[in-house]
C-alpha positions as CSV (number, residue, x, y, z in Angstrom):
1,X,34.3,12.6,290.0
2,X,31.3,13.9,288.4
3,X,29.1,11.5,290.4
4,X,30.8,13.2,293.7
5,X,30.5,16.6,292.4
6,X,26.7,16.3,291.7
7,X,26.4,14.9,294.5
8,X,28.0,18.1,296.6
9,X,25.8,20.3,294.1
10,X,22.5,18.4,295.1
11,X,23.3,19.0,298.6
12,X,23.7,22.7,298.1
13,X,20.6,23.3,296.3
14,X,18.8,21.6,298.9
15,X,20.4,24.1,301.8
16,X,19.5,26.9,299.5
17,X,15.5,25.5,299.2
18,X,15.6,25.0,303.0
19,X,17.0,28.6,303.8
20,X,14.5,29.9,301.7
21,X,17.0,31.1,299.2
22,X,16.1,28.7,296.1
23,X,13.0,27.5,294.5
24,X,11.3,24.5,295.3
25,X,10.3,22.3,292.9
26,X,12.0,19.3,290.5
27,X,15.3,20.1,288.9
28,X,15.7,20.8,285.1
29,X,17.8,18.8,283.4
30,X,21.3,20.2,283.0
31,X,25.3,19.4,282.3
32,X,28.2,18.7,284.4
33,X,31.5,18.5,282.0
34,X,34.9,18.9,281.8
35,X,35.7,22.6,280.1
36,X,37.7,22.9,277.5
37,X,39.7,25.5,278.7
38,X,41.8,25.1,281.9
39,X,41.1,28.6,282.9
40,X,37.5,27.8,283.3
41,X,38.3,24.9,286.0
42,X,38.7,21.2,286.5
43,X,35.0,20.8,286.5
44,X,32.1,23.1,285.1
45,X,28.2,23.3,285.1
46,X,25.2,25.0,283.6
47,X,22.7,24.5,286.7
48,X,21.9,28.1,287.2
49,X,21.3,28.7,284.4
50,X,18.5,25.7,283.7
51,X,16.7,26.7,286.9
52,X,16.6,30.1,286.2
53,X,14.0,29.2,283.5
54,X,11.8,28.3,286.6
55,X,12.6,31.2,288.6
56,X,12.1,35.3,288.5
57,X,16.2,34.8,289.5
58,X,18.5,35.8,287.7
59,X,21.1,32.9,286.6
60,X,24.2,34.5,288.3
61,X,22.2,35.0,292.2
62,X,21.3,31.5,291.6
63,X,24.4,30.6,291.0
64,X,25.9,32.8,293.7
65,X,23.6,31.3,296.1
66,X,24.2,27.7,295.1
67,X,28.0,28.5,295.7
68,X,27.2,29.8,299.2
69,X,25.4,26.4,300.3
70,X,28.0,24.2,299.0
71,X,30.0,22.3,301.9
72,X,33.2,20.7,300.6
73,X,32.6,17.4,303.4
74,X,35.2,15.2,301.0
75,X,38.0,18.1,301.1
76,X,38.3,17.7,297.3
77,X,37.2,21.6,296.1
78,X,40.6,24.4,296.2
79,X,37.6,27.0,295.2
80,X,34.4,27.3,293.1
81,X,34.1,30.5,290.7
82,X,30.7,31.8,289.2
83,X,31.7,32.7,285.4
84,X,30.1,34.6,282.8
85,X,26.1,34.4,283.0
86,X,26.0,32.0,285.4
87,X,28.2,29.1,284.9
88,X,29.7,27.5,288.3
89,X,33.1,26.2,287.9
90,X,35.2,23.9,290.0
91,X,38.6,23.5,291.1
92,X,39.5,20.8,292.5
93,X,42.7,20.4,294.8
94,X,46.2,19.4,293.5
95,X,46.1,15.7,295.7
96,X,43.2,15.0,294.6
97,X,44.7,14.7,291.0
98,X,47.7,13.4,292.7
99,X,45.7,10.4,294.1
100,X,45.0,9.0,290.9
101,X,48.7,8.6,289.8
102,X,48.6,5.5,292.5
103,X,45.5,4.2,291.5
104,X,46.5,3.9,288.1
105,X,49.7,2.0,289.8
106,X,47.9,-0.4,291.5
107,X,45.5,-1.3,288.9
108,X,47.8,-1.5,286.1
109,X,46.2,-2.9,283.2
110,X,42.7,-2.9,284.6
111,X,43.0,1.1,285.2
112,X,39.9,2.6,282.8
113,X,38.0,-0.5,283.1
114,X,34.1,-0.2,284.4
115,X,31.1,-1.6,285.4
116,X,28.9,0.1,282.6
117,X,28.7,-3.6,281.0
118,X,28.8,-5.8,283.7
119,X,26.9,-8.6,283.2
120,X,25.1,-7.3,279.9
121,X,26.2,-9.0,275.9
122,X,26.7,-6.7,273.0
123,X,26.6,-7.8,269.1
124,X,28.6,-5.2,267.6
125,X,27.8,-6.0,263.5
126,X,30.5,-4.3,261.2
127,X,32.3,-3.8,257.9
128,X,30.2,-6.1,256.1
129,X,30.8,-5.3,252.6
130,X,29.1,-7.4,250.1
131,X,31.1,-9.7,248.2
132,X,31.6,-8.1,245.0
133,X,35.1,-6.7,245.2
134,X,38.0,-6.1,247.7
135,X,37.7,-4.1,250.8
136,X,38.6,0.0,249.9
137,X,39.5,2.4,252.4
138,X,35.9,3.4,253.1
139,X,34.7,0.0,254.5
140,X,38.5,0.2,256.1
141,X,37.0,3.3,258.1
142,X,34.1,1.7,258.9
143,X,36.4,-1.4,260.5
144,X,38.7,0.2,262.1
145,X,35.4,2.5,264.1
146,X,33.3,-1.3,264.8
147,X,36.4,-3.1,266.1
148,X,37.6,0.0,268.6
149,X,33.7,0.4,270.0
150,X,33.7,-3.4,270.6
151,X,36.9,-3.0,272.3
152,X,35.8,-0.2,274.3
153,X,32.5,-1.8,275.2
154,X,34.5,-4.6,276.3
155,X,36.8,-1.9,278.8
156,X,33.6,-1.1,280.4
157,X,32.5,-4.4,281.3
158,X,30.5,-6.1,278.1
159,X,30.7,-9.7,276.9
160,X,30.8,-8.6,273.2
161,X,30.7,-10.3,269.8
162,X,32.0,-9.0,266.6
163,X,29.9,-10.4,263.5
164,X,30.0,-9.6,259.7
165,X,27.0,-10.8,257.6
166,X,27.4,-11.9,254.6
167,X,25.4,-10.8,251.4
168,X,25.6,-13.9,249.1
169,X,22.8,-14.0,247.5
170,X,19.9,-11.8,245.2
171,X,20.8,-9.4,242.5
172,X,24.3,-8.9,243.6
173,X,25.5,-12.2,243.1
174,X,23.6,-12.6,239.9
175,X,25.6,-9.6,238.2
176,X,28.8,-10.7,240.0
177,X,28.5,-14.2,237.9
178,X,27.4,-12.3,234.5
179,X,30.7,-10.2,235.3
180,X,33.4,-13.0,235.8
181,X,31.7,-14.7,233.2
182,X,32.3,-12.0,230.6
183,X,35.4,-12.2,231.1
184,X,35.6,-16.3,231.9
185,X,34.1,-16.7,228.1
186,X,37.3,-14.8,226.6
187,X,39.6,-17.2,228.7
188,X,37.7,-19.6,226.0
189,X,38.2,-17.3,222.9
190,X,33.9,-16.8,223.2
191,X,32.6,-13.9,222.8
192,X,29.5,-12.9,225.3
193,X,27.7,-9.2,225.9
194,X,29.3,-7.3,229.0
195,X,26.8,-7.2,231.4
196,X,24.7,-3.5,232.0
197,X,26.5,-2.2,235.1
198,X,28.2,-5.5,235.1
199,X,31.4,-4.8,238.1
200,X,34.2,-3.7,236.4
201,X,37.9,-3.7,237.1
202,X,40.9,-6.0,236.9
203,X,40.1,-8.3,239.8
204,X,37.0,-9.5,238.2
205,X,39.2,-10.3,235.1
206,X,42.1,-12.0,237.4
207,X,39.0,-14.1,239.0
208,X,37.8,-15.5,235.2
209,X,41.3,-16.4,235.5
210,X,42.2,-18.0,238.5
211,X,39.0,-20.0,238.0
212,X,39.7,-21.6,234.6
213,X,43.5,-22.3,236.0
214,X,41.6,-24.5,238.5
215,X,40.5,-26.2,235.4
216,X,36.3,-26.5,235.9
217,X,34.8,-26.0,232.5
218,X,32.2,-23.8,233.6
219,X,31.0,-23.5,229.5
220,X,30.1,-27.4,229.5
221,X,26.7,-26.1,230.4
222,X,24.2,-23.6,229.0
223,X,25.2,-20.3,230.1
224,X,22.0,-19.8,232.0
225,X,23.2,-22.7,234.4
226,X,26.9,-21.4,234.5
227,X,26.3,-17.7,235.4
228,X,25.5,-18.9,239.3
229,X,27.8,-21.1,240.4
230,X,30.3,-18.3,238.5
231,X,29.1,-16.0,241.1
232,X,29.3,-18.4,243.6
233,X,32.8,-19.1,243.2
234,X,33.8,-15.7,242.9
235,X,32.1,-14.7,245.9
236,X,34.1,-17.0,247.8
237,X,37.0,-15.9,246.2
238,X,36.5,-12.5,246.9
239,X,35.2,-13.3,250.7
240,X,38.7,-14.8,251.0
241,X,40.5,-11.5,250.1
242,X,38.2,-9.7,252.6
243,X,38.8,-11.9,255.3
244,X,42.9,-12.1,254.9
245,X,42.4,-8.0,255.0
246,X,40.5,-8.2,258.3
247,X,42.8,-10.8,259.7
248,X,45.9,-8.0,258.9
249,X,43.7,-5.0,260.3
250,X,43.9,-6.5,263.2
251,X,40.0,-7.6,263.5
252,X,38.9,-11.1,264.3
253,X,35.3,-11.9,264.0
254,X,33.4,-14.4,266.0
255,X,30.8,-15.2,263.5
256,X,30.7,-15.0,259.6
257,X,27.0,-14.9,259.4
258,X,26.0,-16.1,255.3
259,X,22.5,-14.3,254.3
260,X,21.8,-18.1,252.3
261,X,21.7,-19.3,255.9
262,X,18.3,-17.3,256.7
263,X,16.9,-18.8,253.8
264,X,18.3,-22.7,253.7
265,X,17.3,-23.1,257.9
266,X,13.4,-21.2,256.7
267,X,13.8,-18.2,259.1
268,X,12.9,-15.6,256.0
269,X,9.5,-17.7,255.3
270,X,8.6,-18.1,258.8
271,X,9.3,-14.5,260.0
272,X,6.9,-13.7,256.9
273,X,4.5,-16.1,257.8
274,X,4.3,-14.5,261.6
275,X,4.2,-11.3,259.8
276,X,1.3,-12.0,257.9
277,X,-0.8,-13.2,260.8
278,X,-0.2,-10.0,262.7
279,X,-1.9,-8.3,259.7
280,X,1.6,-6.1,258.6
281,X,1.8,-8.0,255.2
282,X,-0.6,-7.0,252.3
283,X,-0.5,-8.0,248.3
284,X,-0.4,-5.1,245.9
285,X,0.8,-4.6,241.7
286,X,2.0,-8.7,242.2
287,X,4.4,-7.9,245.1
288,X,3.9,-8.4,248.9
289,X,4.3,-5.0,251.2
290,X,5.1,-4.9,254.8
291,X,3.2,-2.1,256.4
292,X,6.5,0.3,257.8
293,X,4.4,3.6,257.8
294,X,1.9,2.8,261.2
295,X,5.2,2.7,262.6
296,X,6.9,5.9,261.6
297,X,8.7,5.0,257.6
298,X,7.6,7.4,254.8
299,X,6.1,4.7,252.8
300,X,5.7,0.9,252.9
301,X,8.5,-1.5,251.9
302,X,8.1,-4.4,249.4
303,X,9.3,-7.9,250.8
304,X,8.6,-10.1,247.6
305,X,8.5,-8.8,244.5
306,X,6.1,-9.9,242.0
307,X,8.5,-11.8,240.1
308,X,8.9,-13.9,243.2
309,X,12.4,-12.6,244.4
310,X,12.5,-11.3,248.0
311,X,14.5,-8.3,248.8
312,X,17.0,-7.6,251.2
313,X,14.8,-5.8,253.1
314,X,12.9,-9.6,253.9
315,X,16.4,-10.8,254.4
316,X,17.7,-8.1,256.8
317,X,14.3,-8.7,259.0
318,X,14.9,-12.2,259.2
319,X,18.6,-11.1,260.3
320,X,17.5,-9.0,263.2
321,X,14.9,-11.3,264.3
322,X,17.8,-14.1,265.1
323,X,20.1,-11.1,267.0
324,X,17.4,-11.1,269.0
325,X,16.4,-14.1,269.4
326,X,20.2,-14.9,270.9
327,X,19.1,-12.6,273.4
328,X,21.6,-9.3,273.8
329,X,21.3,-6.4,276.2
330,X,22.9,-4.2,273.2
331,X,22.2,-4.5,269.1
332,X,25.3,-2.4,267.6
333,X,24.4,-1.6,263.3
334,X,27.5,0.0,261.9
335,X,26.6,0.9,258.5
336,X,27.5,3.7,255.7
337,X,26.0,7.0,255.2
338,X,24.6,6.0,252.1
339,X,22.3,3.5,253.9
340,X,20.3,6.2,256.3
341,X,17.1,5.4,254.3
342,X,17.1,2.1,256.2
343,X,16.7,3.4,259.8
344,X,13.1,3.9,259.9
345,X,12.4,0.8,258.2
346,X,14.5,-1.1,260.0
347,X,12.9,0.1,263.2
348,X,9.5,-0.6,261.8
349,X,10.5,-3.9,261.5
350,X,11.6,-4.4,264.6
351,X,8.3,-3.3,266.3
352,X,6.5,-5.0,264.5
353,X,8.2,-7.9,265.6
354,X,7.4,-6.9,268.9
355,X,11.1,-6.8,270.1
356,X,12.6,-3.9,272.5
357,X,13.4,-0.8,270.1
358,X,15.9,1.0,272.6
359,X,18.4,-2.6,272.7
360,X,18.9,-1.4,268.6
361,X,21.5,1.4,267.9
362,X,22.4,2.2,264.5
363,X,25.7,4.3,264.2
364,X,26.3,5.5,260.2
365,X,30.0,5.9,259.4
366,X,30.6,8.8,256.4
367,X,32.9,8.7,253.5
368,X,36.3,9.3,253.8
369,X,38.0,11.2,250.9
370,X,41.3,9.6,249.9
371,X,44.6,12.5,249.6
372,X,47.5,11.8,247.3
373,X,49.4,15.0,246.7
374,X,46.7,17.3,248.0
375,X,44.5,15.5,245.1
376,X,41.7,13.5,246.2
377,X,41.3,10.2,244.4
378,X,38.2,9.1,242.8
379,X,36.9,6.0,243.5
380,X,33.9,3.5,242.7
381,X,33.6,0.1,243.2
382,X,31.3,-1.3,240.5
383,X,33.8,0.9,237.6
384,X,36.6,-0.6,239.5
385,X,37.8,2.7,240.2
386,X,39.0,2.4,244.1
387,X,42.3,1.8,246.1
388,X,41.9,-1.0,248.0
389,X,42.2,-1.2,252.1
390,X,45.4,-3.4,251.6
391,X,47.0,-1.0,249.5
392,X,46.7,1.7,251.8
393,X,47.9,-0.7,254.8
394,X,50.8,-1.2,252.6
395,X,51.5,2.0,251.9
396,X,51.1,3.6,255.4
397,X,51.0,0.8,257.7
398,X,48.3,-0.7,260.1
399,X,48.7,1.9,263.1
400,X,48.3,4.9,260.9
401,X,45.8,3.2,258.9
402,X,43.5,2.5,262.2
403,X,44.7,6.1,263.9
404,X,43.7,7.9,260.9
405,X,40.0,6.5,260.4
406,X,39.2,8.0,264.2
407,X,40.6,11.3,264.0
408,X,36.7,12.2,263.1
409,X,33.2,11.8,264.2
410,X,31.9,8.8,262.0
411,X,28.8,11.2,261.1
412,X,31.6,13.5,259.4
413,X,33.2,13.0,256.1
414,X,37.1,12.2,256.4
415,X,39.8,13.5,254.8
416,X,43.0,10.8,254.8
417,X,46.2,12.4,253.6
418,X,48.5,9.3,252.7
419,X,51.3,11.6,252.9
420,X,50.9,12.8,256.2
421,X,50.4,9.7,257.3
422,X,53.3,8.3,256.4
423,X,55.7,10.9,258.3
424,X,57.9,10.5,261.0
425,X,57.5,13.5,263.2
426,X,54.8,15.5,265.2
427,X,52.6,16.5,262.3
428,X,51.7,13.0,262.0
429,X,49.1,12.5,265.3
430,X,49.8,8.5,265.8
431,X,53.7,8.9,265.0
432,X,53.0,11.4,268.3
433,X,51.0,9.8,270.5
434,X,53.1,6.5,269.6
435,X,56.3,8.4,270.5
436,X,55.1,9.1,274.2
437,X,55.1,5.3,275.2
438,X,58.3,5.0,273.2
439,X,60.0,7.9,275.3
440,X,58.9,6.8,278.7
441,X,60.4,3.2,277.7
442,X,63.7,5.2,277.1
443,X,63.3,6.8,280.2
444,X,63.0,3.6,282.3
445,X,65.6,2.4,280.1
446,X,68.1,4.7,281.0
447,X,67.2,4.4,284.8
448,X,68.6,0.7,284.6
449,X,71.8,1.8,282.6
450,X,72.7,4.4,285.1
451,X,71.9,1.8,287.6
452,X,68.7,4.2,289.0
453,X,66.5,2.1,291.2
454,X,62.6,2.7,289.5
455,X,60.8,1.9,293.2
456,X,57.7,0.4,294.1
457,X,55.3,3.4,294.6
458,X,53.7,3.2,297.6
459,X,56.1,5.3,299.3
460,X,56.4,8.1,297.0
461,X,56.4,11.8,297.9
462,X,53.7,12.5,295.3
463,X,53.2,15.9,296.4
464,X,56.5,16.7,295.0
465,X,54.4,16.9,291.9
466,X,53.7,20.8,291.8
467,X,54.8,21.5,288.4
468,X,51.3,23.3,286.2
469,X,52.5,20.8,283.7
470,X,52.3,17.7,285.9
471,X,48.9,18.5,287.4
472,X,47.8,19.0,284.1
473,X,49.5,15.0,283.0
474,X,47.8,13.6,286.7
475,X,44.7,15.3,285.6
476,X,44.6,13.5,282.3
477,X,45.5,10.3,284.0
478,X,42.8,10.9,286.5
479,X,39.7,11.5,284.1
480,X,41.0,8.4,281.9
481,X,38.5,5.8,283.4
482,X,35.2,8.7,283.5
483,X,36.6,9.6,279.7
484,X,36.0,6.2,278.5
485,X,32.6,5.4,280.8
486,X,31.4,8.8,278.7
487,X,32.6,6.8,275.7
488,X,30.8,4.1,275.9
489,X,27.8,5.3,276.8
490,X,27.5,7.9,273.9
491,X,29.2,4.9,271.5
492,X,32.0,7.2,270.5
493,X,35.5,6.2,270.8
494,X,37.1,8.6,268.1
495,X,37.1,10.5,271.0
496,X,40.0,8.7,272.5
497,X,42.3,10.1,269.5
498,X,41.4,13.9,270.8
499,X,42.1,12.3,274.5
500,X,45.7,11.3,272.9
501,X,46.7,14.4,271.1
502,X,45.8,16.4,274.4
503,X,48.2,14.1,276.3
504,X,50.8,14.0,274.4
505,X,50.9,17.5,273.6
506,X,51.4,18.0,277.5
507,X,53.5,15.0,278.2
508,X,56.1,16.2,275.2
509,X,56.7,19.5,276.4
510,X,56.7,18.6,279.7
511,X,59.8,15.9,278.9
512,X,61.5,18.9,277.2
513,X,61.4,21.4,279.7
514,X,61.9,19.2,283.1
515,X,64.2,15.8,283.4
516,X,62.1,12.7,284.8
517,X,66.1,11.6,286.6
518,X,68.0,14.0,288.4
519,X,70.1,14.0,291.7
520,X,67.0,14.9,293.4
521,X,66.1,10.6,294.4
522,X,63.3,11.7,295.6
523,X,61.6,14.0,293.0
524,X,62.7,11.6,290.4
525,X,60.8,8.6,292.4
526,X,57.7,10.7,291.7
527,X,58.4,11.3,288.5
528,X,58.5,7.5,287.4
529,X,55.3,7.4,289.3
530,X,53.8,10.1,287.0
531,X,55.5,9.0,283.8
532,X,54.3,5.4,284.1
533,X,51.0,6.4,284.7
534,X,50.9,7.9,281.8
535,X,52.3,5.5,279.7
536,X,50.1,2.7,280.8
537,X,47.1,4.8,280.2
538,X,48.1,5.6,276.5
539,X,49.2,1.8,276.4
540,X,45.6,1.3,277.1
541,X,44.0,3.7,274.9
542,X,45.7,2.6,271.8
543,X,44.4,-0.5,272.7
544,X,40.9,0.2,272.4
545,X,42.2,1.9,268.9
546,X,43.9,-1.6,268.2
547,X,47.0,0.6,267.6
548,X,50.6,-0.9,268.9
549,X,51.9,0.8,271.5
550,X,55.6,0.6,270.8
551,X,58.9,0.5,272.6
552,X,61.1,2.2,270.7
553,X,60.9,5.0,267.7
């Protein structure tokens, strides 16, 4: 719709240039969106008011006068209103919102889908929390917002892959072994030093123990050669947990991608090699600096240190050089807000590797602030101070777990009240939204016990539909597939939880005003029409949320 409708306004501007009546000239840039308020139309734009910066005109004549050129050739505009300073709004007629209702029908399924994507690949990489201890609820937000963007990249036409990289090597891993083997010395009755900043917590201690259960006596050799393959071990371990979480949260990855690979197939020394010949490498204090501040970074980035150790900053080049090496239309970074610092560099990197800058998005997913009792709950990983992703799943369940996590921008902190999200009623937004599909399966339920015929749709009356309250559910249905294309493109999908709320806040009072089956066989046949609509379209929008649209309540 929005293509049509700028389409009809470019036409009117240029009647209004040839008459005389508008400037000449290239248009300024300017928005055509859906308002939030009904009363301000289907449809609403700014135009006028971006050309009047051009122009001695004041934004309301221009607007007046772009009204008067319009010519409604599709038959799709009831009336046009100028508003306020300038602002032109639409209203578009009741079939037109009507039409969609059987376009939804007769795509079923496929109804939202687009072209956005077609033919173009997409590596979405997500969640990929080092291996140092269980998943908590803030890499759970961070998975839930990855796996519902690669879903929705997918409605819109993408062949997308989901991949988690692994961090198993470096300093990480080296304090992960000190810690399990703190605690692996007193399965022995030895006593050891607990690492500085050594991770803390009792999964490190049930690790020392699961490991000496498996009977390897790590302590046969110095403690210099036990400390890695102690890390190593638990790492696995630990990897395990994580991916038996993902596998319940509903996310399957196509690729596990281990940071030892970069360095066991030589990419890291290579990529620094081809570095180095391009003159972006330079010694300095012992250590070896890549040269990120030609390229925009506040200061240069060390690569290998002068003990000899590369950083993750060598690694995490290396990483980006193989995503695009397997040759994607679209690099996806999800990462937390604690890890903004890396942008620039990152983007350095990746011009000076000479590869496209605008294929690389980075999105950064804020922390979410865990409510028990109104209280927030404290939490750090390396005191082992957190509640885990599986407890909460436990607790509140997968649905409310994933609904939850997308009730916010990913740029905005979170608040996650396990109370509320454990409630069955409408405070609780996914026991809502959920209950919608739930009460239109009652409804078709009902038809069959009564013995009502639901017909095929073709030969509805759908201008029976006059109700404010069902234009209002065929206009939600009708924007569904432009709602998602806007999605996509601006890489938001925690939009589709504001989408739901608005739904079912009209669908519910809608069902508690009007009946869907009456005596009226004819009204009623348009009202399955509606209500299935409507269900298959929150169907399909809990399933870009991963979130089970269910039957019954």
């Amino acid at each position: 719709m929005k293509k049509g409708l700028n389409a009809i306004i470019m036409r009117a501007i240029a009647r209004g240039q040839e008459r005389g009546e508008l400037a000449e000239g290239a248009l300024p840039p300017f928005i055509l969106e859906y308002p939030r308020e009904e009363r301000h139309g289907d449809y609403a734009t700014n135009i006028a008011m971006a050309m009047a910066s051009h122009t001695e005109k004041s934004p309301r004549a221009i607007a007046e006068t772009i009204v008067r050129c319009i010519e409604d050739e599709e038959g799709i505009i009831e009336r046009v209103e100028v508003a306020g300073p300038g602002f032109i709004n639409f209203f578009l007629t009741q079939d037109y919102w009507r039409y969609f209702l059987r376009e939804a029908d007769r795509k079923g399924e496929r109804y939202g889908e687009g072209e956005l994507g077609h033919g173009k690949r997409a590596l979405v990489e997500f969640l990929s929390a080092n291996p140092t201890g269980p998943l908590h609820i803030g890499h759970g937000r961070i998975a839930a917002f990855g796996d519902a963007l690669a879903n929705l990249l997918e409605k819109v036409g993408y062949e997308v892959e989901r991949e988690y990289y692994v961090n198993d090597r470096g300093t990480q891993m080296q304090l992960l072994g000190e810690s399990v083997y703190f605690w692996y010395a007193q399965e022995w009755d030895r006593k050891v030093a607990f690492p500085p900043d050594g991770y803390q917590g009792d999964y490190i201690k049930e690790i020392a123990h699961h490991i000496k259960e498996e009977g390897d006596r790590y302590l046969l050799s110095p403690e210099g050669e036990t400390i890695e393959p102690l890390g190593e071990k638990a790492a696995q371990i630990i990897l395990g947990w994580i991916k038996d979480d993902v596998e319940r949260f509903r996310i399957s990855f196509d690729r596990w991608f281990s940071e030892t690979d970069l360095y066991t197939g030589g990419l890291v020394p290579r990529l620094l090699g081809d570095l180095r010949d391009k003159g972006y490498l330079y010694e300095d204090a012992g250590a070896l600096w890549f040269k990120s501040t030609p390229f925009g970074d506040e200061k240069d980035r060390v690569v290998i240190r002068a003990n000899g150790a590369t950083t993750y900053f060598a690694s995490d080049i290396a990483y980006h050089r193989d995503k695009y090496d397997r040759g994607y239309d679209l690099l996806i970074d999800i990462w937390g807000a604690d890890h903004h610092g890396y942008i620039p560099r990152m983007g350095a990197a990746i011009q000076a590797m000479d590869c496209d800058r605008s294929v690389f998005k980075v999105i950064l997913v804020q922390l979410v602030n865990l409510l028990r009792d109104k209280k927030q709950v404290n939490m750090s990983t390396r005191r082992g101070e957190f509640t885990s992703l599986r407890e909460v799943m436990d607790e509140v369940g997968v649905d409310a777990c994933r609904y939850f996590f997308m009730l916010r921008r990913a740029d905005s902190p979170l608040d996650f009240d396990l109370e509320l999200a454990k409630r069955e009623g409408a405070e609780n937004p996914v026991y809502y939204v959920q209950y919608v599909h739930a009460r239109i399966t009652s409804i078709f339920k009902k038809a069959a016990e009564r013995g009502v015929e639901v017909p095929t749709f073709e030969d509805v009356d759908i201008s029976l539909l006059h109700l404010p309250e069902e234009r209002l559910l065929a206009k939600r249905v009708a924007i569904f597939p432009e709602f998602v294309e806007g999605m996509a493109l601006a890489l938001e999908p925690h939009r589709l939880t504001a989408y739901l709320q608005d739904l079912a806040g009209i669908f519910h009072s809608y069902y508690n005003k009007h009946r869907v089956i009456s005596a009226d066989k004819a009204l009623t046949n348009a009202r399955f029409l509606l209500v299935k609509a409507v269900q298959g379209v929150v169907r399909s929008a809990l399933g870009v949320l991963g979130i089970a649209a269910p039957t019954e309540m």
